[in-house]
N, C-alpha and C positions, 0 to 999 in steps of 0.2 A: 531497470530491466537489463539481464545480461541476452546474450546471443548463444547459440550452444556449439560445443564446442570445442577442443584440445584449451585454447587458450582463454583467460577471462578476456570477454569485451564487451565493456559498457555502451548500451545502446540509447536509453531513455532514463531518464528518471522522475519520480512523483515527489516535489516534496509538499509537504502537510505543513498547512497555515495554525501551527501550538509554540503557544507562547508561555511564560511561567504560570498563568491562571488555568490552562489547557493542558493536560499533560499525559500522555498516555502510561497507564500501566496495567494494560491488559494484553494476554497471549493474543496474536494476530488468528484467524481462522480463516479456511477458503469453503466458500458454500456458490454452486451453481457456476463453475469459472471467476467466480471473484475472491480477493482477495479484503477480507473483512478486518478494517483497525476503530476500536471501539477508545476515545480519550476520553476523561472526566467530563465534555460537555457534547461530546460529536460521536456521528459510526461515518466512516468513511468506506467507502466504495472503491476497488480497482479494479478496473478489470477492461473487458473490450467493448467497446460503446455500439449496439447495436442499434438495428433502423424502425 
């Protein structure tokens, strides 16, 4: 995740447990404030974890 802003500043990052059996090659989508990544066996979720 960056910060916004004049300058890049990395603030957080997600990374995705894909290994060579796992592999993503689908275009990413955003539905409902999340950010949607679909790989050969997973749909992964990003977004703000709400209560």
């Amino acid at each position: 995740m960056i910060e916004p802003g004049p300058e890049l500043k990395l603030v957080a990052t997600n990374p995705l447990p894909v290994g060579r059996e796992d592999q993503i090659w689908a275009t990413s989508a955003v539905a409902d404030g999340s950010l949607l990544i679909r790989s050969t066996s997973k749909l992964y979720s990003i977004g703000i974890a709400t209560e």
